[in-house]
C-alpha positions as CSV (number, residue, x, y, z in Angstrom):
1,X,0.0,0.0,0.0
2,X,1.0,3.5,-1.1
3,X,0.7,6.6,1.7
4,X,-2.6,6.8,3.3
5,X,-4.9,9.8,1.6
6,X,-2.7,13.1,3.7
7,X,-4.3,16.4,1.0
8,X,-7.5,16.8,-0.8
9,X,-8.4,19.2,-3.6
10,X,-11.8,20.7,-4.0
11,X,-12.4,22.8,-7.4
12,X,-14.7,25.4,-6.7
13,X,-16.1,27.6,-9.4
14,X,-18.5,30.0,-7.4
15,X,-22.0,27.8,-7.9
16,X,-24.0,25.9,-5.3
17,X,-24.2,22.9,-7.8
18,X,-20.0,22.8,-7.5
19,X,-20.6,22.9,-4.0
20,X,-22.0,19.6,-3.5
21,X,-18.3,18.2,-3.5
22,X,-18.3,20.0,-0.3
23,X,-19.8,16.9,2.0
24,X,-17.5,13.8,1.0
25,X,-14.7,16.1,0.6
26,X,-14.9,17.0,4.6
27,X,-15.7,13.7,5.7
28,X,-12.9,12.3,4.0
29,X,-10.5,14.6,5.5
30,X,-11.6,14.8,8.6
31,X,-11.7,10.6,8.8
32,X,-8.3,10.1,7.0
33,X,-7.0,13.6,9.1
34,X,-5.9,15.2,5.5
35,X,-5.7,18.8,4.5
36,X,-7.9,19.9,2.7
37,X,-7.2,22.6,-0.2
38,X,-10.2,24.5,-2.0
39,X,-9.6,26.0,-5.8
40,X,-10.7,27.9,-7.6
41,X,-10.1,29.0,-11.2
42,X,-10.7,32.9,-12.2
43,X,-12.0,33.6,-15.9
44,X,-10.3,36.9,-17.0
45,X,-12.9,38.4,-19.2
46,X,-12.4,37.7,-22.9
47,X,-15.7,39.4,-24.4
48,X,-14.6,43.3,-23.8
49,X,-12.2,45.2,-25.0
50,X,-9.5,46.4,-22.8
51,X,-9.9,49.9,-21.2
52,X,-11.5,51.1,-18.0
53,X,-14.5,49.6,-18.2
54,X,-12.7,46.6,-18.3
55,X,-10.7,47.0,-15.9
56,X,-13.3,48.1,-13.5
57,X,-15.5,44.5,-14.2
58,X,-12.7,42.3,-13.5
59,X,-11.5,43.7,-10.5
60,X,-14.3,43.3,-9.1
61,X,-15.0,39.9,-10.9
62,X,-11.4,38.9,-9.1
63,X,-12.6,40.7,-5.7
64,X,-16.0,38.7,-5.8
65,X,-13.9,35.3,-6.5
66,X,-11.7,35.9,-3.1
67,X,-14.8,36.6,-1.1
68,X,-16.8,33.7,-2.3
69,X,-13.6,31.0,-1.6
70,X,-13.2,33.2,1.6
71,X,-16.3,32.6,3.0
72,X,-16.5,29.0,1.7
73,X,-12.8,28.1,3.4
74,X,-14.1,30.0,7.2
75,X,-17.7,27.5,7.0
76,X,-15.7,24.7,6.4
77,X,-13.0,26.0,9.2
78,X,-15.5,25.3,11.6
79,X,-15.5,22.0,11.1
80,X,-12.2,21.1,10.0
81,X,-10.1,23.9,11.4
82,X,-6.8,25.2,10.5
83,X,-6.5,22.0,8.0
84,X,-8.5,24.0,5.3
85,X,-7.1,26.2,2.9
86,X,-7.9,27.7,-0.3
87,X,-6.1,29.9,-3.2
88,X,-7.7,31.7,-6.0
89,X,-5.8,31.1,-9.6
90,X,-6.1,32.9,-13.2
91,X,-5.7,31.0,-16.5
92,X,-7.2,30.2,-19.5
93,X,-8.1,27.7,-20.3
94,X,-9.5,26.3,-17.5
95,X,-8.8,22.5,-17.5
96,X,-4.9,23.3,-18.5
97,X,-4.6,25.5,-15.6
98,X,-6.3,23.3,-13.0
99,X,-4.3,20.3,-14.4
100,X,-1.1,21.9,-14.1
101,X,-2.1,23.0,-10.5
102,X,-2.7,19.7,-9.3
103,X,0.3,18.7,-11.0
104,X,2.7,20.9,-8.8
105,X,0.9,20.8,-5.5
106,X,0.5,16.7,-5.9
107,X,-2.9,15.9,-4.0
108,X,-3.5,13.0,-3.2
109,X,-7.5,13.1,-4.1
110,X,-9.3,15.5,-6.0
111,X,-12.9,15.8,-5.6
112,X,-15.2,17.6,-8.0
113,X,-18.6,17.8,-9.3
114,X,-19.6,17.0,-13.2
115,X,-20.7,20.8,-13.7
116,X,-21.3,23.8,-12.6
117,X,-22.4,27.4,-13.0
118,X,-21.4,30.2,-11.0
119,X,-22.3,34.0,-11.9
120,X,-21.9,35.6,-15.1
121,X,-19.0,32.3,-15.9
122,X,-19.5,29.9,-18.4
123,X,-20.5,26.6,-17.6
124,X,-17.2,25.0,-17.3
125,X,-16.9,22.6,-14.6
126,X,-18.4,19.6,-16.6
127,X,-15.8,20.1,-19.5
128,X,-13.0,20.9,-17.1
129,X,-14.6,17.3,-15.2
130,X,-14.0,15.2,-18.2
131,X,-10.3,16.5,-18.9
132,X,-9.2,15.6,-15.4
133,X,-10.5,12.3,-15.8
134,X,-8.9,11.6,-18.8
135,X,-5.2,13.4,-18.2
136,X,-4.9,13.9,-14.7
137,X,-2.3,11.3,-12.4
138,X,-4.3,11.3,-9.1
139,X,-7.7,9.5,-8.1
140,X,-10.7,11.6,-9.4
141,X,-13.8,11.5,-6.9
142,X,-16.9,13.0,-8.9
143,X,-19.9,13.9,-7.4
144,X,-23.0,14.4,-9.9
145,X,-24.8,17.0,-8.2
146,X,-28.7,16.4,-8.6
147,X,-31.2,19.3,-9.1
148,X,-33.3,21.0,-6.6
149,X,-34.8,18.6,-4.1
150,X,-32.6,16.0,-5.0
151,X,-30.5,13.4,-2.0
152,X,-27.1,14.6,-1.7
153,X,-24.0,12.5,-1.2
154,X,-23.7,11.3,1.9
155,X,-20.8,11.6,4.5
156,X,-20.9,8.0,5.6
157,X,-19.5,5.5,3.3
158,X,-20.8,1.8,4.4
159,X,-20.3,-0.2,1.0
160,X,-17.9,0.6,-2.0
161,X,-18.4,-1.2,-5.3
162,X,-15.7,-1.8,-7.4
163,X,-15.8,-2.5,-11.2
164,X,-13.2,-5.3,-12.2
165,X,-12.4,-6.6,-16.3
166,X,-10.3,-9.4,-14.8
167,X,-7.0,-7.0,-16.0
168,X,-4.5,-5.5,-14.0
169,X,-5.2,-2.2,-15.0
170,X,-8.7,-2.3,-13.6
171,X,-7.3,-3.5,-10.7
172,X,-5.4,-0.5,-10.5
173,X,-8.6,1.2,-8.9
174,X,-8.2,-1.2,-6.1
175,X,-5.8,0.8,-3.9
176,X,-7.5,3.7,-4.2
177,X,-11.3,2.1,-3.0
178,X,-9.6,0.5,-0.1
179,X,-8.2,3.4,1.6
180,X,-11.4,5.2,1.3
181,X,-12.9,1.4,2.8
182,X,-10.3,1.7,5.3
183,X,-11.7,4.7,6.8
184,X,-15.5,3.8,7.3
185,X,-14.7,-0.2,7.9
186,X,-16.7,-0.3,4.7
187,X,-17.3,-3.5,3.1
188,X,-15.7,-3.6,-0.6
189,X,-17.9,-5.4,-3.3
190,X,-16.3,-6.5,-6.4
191,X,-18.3,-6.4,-9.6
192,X,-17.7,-8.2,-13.0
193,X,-20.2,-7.9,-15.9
194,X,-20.1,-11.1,-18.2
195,X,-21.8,-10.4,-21.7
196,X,-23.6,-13.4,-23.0
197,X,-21.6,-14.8,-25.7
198,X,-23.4,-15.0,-29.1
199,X,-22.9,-17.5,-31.6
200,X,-21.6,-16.5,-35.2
201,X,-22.3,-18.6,-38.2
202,X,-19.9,-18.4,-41.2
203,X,-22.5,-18.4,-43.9
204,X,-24.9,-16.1,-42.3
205,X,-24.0,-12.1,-41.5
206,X,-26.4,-12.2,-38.7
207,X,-25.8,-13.6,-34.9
208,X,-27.7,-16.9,-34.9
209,X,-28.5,-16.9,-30.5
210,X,-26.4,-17.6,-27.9
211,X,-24.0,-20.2,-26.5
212,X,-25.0,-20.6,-22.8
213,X,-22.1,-23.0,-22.4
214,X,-19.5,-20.7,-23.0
215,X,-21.0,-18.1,-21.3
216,X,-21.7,-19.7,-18.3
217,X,-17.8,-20.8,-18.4
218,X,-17.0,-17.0,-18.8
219,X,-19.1,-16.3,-15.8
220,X,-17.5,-19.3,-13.2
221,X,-14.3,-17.9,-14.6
222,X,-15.0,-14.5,-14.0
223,X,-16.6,-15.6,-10.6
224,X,-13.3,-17.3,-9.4
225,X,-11.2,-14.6,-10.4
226,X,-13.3,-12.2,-8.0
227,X,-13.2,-14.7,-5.4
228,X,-9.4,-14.6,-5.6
229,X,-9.0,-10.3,-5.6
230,X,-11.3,-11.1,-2.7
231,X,-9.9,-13.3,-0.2
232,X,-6.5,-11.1,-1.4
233,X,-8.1,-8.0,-0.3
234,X,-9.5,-10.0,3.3
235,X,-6.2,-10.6,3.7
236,X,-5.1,-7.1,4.4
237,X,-7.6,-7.1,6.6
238,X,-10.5,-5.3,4.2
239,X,-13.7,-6.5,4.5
240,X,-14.6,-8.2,0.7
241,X,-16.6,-9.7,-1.5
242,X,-16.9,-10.3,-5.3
243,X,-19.9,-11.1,-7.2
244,X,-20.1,-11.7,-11.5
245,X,-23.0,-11.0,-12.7
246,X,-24.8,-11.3,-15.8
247,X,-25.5,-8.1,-18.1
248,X,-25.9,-7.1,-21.9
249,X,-24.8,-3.0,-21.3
250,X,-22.1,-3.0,-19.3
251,X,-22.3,0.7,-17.8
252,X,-26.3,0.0,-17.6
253,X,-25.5,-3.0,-15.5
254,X,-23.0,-1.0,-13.0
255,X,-25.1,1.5,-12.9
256,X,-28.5,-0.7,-11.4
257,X,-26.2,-2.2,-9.2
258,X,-25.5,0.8,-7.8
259,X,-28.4,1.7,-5.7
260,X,-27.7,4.1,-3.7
261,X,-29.9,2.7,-0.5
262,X,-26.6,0.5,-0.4
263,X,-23.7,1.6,-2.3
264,X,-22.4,4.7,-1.3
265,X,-19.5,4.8,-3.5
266,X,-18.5,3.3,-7.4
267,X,-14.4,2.9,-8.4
268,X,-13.6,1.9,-11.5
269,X,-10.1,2.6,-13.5
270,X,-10.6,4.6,-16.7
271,X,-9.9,2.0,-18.7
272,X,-8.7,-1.6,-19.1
273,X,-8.4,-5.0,-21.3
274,X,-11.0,-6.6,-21.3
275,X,-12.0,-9.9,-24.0
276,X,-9.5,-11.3,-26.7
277,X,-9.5,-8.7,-28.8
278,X,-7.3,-7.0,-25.8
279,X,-9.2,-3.6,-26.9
280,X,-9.1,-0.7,-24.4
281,X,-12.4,1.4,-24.5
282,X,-12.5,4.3,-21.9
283,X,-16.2,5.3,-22.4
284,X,-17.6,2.6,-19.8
285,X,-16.0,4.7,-17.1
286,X,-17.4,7.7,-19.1
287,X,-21.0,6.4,-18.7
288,X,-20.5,5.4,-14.9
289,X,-19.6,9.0,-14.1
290,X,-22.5,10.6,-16.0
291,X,-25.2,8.3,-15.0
292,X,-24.0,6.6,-11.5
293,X,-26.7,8.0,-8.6
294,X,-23.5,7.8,-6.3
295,X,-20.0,9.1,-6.3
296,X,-17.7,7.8,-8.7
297,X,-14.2,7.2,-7.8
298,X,-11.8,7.1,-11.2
299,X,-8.2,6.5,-11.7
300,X,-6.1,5.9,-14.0
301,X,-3.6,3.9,-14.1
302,X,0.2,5.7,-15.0
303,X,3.4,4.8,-15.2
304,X,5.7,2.6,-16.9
305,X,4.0,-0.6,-14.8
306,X,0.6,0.4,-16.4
307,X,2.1,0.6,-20.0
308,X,4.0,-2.6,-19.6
309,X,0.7,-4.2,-18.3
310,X,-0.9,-3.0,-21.3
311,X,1.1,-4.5,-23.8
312,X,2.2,-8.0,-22.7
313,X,-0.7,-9.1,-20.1
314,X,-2.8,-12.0,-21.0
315,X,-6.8,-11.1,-20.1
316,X,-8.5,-14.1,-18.0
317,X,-11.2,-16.3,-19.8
318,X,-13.3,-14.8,-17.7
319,X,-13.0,-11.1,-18.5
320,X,-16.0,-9.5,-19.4
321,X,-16.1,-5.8,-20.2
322,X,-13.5,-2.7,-20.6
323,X,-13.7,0.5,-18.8
């Protein structure tokens, strides 16, 4: 096991929707005893001309920014105390500059929400979302804020659901999920989805059914191969358990297992090997983190190790989908 979770980033952008980070955020750091750092990214104005008027707007478009994070960083205080801190920061665009932020202060876990709108600001924390995802080198917990009304993420985590291909580079989500585990005695459940395999004739250009043979091979091998992370992870002294289950979509199946009434959190790697064709598809975690009804944890996996992995590792029988 790597260092246990010591700083957490929170991008802000002004809105109550980017907000909703907030919750998990604090209960993570106050559980794991981390600092916590809140961002957030000023907007220079780009649709005036420079003069005075300009001048004038985004002074007080910059002064407006300091007393939003300002007030944001003394609520949270309250709770947390001296441990939170915030910064405001200017650059265009957006994602670079937050990505080369987190790049030189080296959080540990970032934790945003999939949009957000603050003030007279484009809409720019779902785009800005989707580019940490995809470049950044530390564990990505997004939030999908709900509208109006809606359940909140909670602060008490009690069962975290991992998504597995039966590769290595899915299982690099694994370290991640159980520190968070780690810090609520959360029970870790460990979730293949095994496609039904469909039967190809040679002189027909139409699938002629399915072989429930080989499927229900792929699914004992899939099932023993969770069994095995399992009583690995029980081992350590993490409370586990894995399950393979039977689906035609895979992020529709992840998703329904994810009921929020018990899962509190999903982890899944960006993207792994998954089937014989070795192919690795990233839109699986895509699809988890716009349409999970609980906090998605994503990483993805870095490093020479991860590009080794990829090229010479041999995929289980078993594996049944790519994220």
């Amino acid at each position: 096991m790597s260092r246990p979770i010591q700083s957490i980033l929170v991008p802000l952008d002004g809105s109550p929707l980017a907000e909703q980070a907030l919750p998990i955020a604090q209960a993570i750091a106050e559980r794991a005893r981390a600092k916590l750092k809140l961002i957030l990214v000023h907007q220079p104005l780009v649709l005036m001309e420079p003069g005075p008027a300009y001048a004038k707007i985004e002074l007080a478009m910059q002064k407006a920014d300091r007393e939003y994070l300002k007030s944001v960083t003394t609520r949270i205080r309250e709770r947390l105390g001296k441990s939170v801190s915030s910064a405001v920061i200017q650059g265009i665009p957006v994602a670079q500059t937050l990505a080369t932020y987190i790049r030189e202060l080296g959080p540990d876990l970032v934790v945003m929400t999939t949009h957000g709108r603050g003030g007279l600001r484009r809409a720019w924390l779902g785009s800005t979302t989707d580019r940490m995802i995809r470049t950044a080198e530390v564990p990505i917990l997004v939030v999908r804020p709900g509208e109006a009304g809606a359940a909140k993420p909670g602060e008490e985590i009690s069962e975290v659901m991992v998504a597995l291909d039966g590769s290595p580079l899915a299982e690099a989500a694994l370290e991640a999920a159980t520190q968070l585990a780690r810090l609520w005695d959360a029970e870790v459940s460990l979730v293949q989805v095994v496609r039904p395999v469909i039967l190809n004739s040679p002189h027909l250009a139409f699938p002629t059914g399915y072989s429930d043979q080989v499927t229900a091979i792929r699914r004992d091998s899939a099932q023993d191969y969770l069994t095995g992370v399992a009583e690995r992870l029980r081992e350590t002294g993490v409370r586990a358990s894995g399950t393979a289950v039977m689906g035609g979509t895979v992020p529709e199946t992840l998703i329904s297992l994810a009921d929020p009434r018990r899962v509190s959190l999903m982890v899944t790697a960006t993207h792994g090997l998954g089937g014989l064709k070795r192919m690795v598809i990233g839109s699986v975690a895509d699809k988890l983190v716009r349409g999970a009804n609980v906090p998605t944890l994503v990483v993805r996996p870095v490093g020479r190790r991860a590009r080794r992995n990829s090229e010479e590792t041999n995929v289980p029988v078993g594996a049944g989908a790519s994220f």
